[in-house]
C-alpha positions, 0 to 999 in steps of 0.5 A: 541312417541320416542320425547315424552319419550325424552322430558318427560324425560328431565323434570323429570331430570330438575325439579330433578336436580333444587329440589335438592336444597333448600335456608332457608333464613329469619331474626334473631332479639331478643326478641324488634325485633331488628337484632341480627347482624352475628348469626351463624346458623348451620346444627346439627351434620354437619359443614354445615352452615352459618351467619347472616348479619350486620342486622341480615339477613341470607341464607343458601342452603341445598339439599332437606332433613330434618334436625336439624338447630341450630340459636346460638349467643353469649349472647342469647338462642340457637334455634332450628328448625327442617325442612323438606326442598322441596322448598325455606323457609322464616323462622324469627327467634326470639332469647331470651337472655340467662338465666344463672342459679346460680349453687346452692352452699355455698359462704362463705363471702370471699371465692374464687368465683367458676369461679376459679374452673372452670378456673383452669380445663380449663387450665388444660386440654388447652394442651389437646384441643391444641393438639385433632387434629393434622391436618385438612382441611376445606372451609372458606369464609372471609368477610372484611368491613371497613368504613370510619365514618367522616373525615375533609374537608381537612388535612395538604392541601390535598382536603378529600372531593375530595378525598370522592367523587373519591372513592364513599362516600357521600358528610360527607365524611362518607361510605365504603371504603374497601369491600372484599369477598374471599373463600379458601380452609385451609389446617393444620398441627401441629404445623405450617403448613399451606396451602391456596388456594383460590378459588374466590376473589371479591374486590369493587372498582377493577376488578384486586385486589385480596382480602386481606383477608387471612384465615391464618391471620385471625387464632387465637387459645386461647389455645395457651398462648398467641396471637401474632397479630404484628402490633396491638401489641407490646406485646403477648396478654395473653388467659384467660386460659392460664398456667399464667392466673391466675397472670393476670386475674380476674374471675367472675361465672355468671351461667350456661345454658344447651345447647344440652345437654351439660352445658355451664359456662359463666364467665368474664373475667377481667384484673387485671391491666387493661393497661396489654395486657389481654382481658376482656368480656366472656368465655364460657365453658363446664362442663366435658370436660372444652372446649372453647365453645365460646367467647366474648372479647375486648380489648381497647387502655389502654393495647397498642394495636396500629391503634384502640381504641377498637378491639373485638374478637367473636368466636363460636366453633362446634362439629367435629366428636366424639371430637373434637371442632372447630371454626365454624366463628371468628369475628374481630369487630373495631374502632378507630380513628386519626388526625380527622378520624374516622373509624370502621369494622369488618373481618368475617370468616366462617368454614365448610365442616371439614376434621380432619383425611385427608390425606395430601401430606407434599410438599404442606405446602411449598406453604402457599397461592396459588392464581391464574388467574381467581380466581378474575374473578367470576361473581355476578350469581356465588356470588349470589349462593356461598355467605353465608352471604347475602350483605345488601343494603348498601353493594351492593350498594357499589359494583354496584357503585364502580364496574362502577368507577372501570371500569372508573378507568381502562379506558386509557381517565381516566388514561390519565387524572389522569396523566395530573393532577398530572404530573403537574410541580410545583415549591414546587414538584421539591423543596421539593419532587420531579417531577414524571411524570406517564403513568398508561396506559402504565406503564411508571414512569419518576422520578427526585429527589428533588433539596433540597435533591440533595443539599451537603456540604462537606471539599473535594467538598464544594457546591455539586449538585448531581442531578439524576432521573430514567425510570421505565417501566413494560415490563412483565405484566405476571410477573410483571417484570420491565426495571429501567434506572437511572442516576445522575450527581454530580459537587463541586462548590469548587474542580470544579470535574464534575462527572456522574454515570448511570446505567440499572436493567434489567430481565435475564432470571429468573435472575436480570441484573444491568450494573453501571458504570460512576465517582462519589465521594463516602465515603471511608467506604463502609457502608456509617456509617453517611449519607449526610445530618447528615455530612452536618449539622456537617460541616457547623454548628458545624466546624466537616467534619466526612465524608471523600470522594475519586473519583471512576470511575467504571464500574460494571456488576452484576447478582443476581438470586433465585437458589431455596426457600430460596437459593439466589446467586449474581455475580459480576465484576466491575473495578475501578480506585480509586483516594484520594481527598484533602479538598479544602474548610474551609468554615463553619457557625460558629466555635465553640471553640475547633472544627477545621476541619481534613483532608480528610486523616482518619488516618492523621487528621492533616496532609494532607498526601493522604492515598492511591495511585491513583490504579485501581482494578479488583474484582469479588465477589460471595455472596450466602445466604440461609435462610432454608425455601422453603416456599412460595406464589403463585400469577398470577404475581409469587411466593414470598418467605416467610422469614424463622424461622430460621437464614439466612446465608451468604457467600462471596468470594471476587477476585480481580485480578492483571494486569486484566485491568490493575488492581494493587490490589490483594488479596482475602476476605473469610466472612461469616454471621449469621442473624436473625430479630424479634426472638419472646421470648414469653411475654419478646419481640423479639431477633435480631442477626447479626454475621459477620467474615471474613479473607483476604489472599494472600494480596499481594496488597490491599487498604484502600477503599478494607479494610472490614469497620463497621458501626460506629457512632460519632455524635448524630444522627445516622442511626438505624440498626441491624449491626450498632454500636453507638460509633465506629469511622467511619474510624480509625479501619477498617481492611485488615486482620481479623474480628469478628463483633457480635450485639444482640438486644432485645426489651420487647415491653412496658414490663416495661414502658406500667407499668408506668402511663402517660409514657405508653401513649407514647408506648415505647418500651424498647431496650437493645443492645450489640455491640461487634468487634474483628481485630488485632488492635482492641481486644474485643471492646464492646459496651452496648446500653440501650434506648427506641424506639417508634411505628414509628421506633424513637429511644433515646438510652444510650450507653457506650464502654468498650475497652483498646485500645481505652482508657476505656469507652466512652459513650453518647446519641443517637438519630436514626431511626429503620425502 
């Protein structure tokens, strides 16, 4: 009797427990039947709810009750069913399109239409629907598709066919090439804080990538005034209630619709000039409260958007509490297409279970993204269960498929021959690219350089063969920590000075360990200003040896170590002998009338007088810089630190002591700098900044090769950078005395050019610069720079000098790189 009570309760508890849930799934389409793709449907009064598939399929599991659910879709007729749930139901749903009704008022002919009304109540209260909640926290699920839609056989000799069958296409080359699931819990708090943990990861293709979907990028609030997407965008991209909107759009009423009680206006929305960075398609918003009650818009490759043709942009808001509204999914839908390539896709996220008066511990938004072991881990049983919006056929096929070649992938036969393919040795490789030689399996990575980039010419070596490679090998798995050995040996086919230099990085602790050391020919300005090709090109076509080179033969230890967030510090000692070189050669191609070579001597161009000594030193320097941000990422590897708002600032202090070692130079270098890349200025671009000043003191015996050197510049093309001048001499005013460098960039991102038919084609970006350098010797040199630079990093820039001492203005074209 007593096994009889025991099993008969065990059952109760059993068939209780499974009728505590029960799944709603069926097919959303329209009124021809066709799927109505990524519906949202909804739990009244809750943020419980979910989405349709791609073809209109949807699931979405409720404890047994009665409840109110809502089928909505932008464009069609919300429906509503009401539902008394005690086991699993099928239940179709058939969405009508949306009738809007025309309010009944006088249009005088000529009149405003009564979009604006609405428009300018909208924006009225942006700020107030902007600021409703303060903080918040809620689940989001996150789904990335992306699919390759054609593509030629092959492209600039690379076999795409081959590489479509690897990866699981069909045999056009046509299929799913990313496919990534993720859910996370978000955290907010005005006006920039966020926190994400993710709590499962699923990635096709791989059994330990982590998704890249984000749920922090996938946040964009169109009450803010503009939209920042970098890298899609030069430019902010201005909402359709914005304080400016009304100088950049045009509005048209198409009616309006009752819908739980509340009045719903569409109207559309449309570019005054189409080529601005504005959206066209549909707002929707409600009467009273003037509140975003959903969106459709789009915005194509005529407003400079970069990578896609067309991107289009869905949101759907719900009722959170008394007031406020928030998004309950957000859809990214594009298509684009390049060299042949075509492609499409679309990230989905979907909101619920909102918190919007949590209570939130302030020390968790230093860490914006935690993701930890495990989490990547999690079986299809677990999927099955947690998944929201059902995988259509397509889509498990491709993980079935993709998840038997990850494991193939992952396998040490596989890998082994990988690598016996593609370490194969070629003549073209070691020419032109390169030989690397690869064991995946082991995490072991043998590099040597190209022999044509290994190949110099200079005044001081003549022909110069430097030739180098590196070992690379993982030695913590947990960290993702590495053991890097390099070397490279260099000889001059005219001075006949043979010379090798070597070094080893290594992990400290929670610390970096570099020893270096060996002879090298190296350039006499530390900044390396014209690099070895340009200087190449110059001395032997155009008779100009810019570079001017002398022997170091060194020894270095160096540690570098995070102290704490955004607090870093490096130390190191390093003994050199220093030796001045002559020029040993005058051979050039062709000799161009007035071009005659100079010596190796920057300051003596005519005679060959050495400009320092033989002299060995013994320095050590400590540089610290602090970017005032702690916040971070968190990965099963480590964290990675997120680069601040806010300038990074830098100390150096630089010893070097006499009669260590035998060391002759002595003297002290205090500097200090203030940096900052990409400061966004609204609709007019982003700022950059560097600030440097420094002094030296108690020089008693100090060097040129000691002297602080700046980036100069005197040949057309030059090396892009933020501290970089465009028409300083490379040599002549460096200082061993006192500093004061500053340089200022701005770029408008297309503000004028994308304006200009044809032009804006091409994407340009305007940049203007100012350069400016204070020494004893050299008072308030300035430069102004003025030019374009493209998506690419290429840039043609104007620029002019202004400076007595150097005998008034100077100016000429530049062509570099900004990367």
């Amino acid at each position: 009797m007593k096994s009889f009570f025991l099993v008969a309760f065990c059952l109760l508890v059993t068939t209780t427990l499974f009728a505590q849930d029960a799944i709603i799934s069926g097919k959303i389409t329209d009124a021809t039947g066709n799927a109505v793709p990524f519906a949202t449907v909804y739990v009244k009064g809750t943020s419980k709810g979910t989405s349709a598939n791609s073809e209109g399929g949807y699931t979405l599991t409720l404890k047994a009750g009665q409840y109110d659910v809502q089928y909505r879709a932008i464009g069609y007729k919300q429906e509503n069913r009401r539902m008394d749930l005690k086991v699993n139901q099928i239940i179709d749903i058939v969405l009508k399109a949306e009738d809007y009704q025309l309010k009944e008022v006088a249009i005088r002919a000529g009149a405003e239409d009564p979009a604006y009304a609405i428009i300018r109540k909208a924006i009225k209260k942006r700020k107030t629907h902007l600021n409703e909640v303060n903080a918040y926290t809620c689940e989001v699920y996150i789904k990335g598709l992306q699919k390759l839609l054609g593509a030629p056989k092959k492209f600039l000799g690379f076999d795409v066919q081959k590489m479509a069958r690897e990866n699981g296409l069909d045999s056009n080359r046509k299929g799913i090439i990313y496919l990534s699931e993720s859910q996370s819990k978000y955290s907010f708090e005005r006006p920039d804080k966020v926190h994400e943990e993710m709590i499962s990861s699923k990635f096709s293709g791989s059994n330990r990538a982590f998704s890249f979907n984000r749920a922090s990028d996938l946040q964009v609030n169109f009450y803010e005034n503009i939209q920042v997407w970098d890298g899609l965008s030069n430019r902010p991209l201005i909402s359709p209630i914005a304080d400016n909107a009304l100088s950049y759009y045009k509005y048209k009423y198409l009616g309006f619709t009752v819908e739980n009680g509340e009045t719903i206006n569409k109207i559309q929305v449309t570019p005054r000039n189409p080529y601005d960075a504005c959206f066209s398609g549909y707002i929707y918003i409600m009467d009273d409260s003037w509140r975003l009650q959903s969106l459709g818009l789009y915005i194509t490759k005529k407003s400079g958007i970069n990578f896609v043709d067309t991107l289009r942009v869905n949101e759907q808001f719900l009722p959170v509490g008394d007031k406020a509204w928030m998004p309950a999914s957000l859809k990214f839908e594009f298509t684009g297409g390049i060299f042949g390539f075509k492609f499409g896709g679309y990230f989905i996220s979907l909101y619920k279970d909102y918190d919007i008066a949590p209570k939130l511990d302030k020390n968790q938004f230093k860490e914006v993204l935690r993701i930890t072991k495990g989490v990547n881990k999690k079986d299809s049983a677990y999927w099955e269960q947690q998944r929201p919006i059902p995988l259509t056929d397509e889509e498990k096929t491709d993980y079935q498929k993709k998840a038997v070649l990850a494991a193939k992938r992952e396998s040490k036969p596989y890998l082994d021959s990988l690598d016996r393919e593609n370490n194969k040795f070629s003549i073209n490789k070691f020419l032109l690219g390169g030989y690397s030689h690869r064991n995946r399996y082991d995490h072991e990575y043998y590099n040597f350089n190209s022999l044509l980039s290994s190949v110099s010419y200079n005044t001081v070596e003549g022909l110069a063969l430097g030739y180098g490679g590196s070992f690379t090998k993982q030695i913590d798995s947990v960290n993702n920590r590495y053991l890097n050995i390099y070397g490279k040996v260099r000889y001059g086919f005219s001075n006949k000075l043979f010379n090798a230099t070597g070094g080893i990085t290594m992990p400290l602790g929670s610390a970096m360990l570099n020893l270096a050391g060996g002879s090298d020919v190296i350039d006499m300005n530390n900044r390396e200003p014209i690099s070895t090709f340009i200087n190449t090109a110059y001395t032997l076509l155009n008779r100009q040896n810019f570079e001017k080179l002398y022997q170091k033969q060194y020894a270095s230890a160096t540690v570098s170590k995070r102290i704490y967030g955004g607090w870093q510090a490096s130390a190191s000692a390093e003994w050199a002998n220093r030796k001045y070189l002559s020029n040993t050669t005058d051979y050039s191609f062709f000799h161009p009338k007035g071009h005659e070579f100079t010596t190796n001597n920057p300051l003596s161009p005519n005679v060959d007088v050495p400009l320092f000594p033989e002299n060995q030193s013994f320095k050590l320097s400590v540089r610290t810089t602090y970017d005032f941000s702690n916040r971070y990422e968190t990965y099963p590897t480590g964290r990675r630190y997120i680069p601040s708002k806010y300038p990074t600032l830098g100390l150096t202090f630089v010893k070097a002591l006499k009669n260590v070692f035998g060391s002759d130079a002595d003297y002290n270098l205090l500097s200090a700098d203030l940096s900052k890349s990409d400061i966004p200025m609204g609709f007019y671009g982003k700022t950059s900044f560097y600030i440097g000043a420094g002094k030296f003191f108690n020089n008693k015996n100090i060097y040129y090769t000691d002297y602080r050197h700046f980036s100069g510049n005197q040949v057309l093309f030059y090396q892009g950078g933020l501290s970089k001048f465009l028409l300083l001499d490379y040599y002549q005013f460096s200082t061993g005395d006192k500093y004061l460098e500053g340089h200022v960039e701005h770029n408008f991102g297309g503000l004028v050019t994308n304006k200009i038919p044809l032009i804006r084609n091409l994407k340009l970006q305007e940049i203007i610069n100012v350069n400016y350098l204070n020494t004893p010797t050299l008072k308030n040199y300035t430069e102004l720079g003025v030019g374009f630079q493209t998506n690419i990093g290429l840039r043609v820039m104007y620029g002019t000098s202004f400076n007595n001492k150097v005998g008034g203005a100077n100016q000429a074209i530049r062509i570099g790189a900004s990367f």
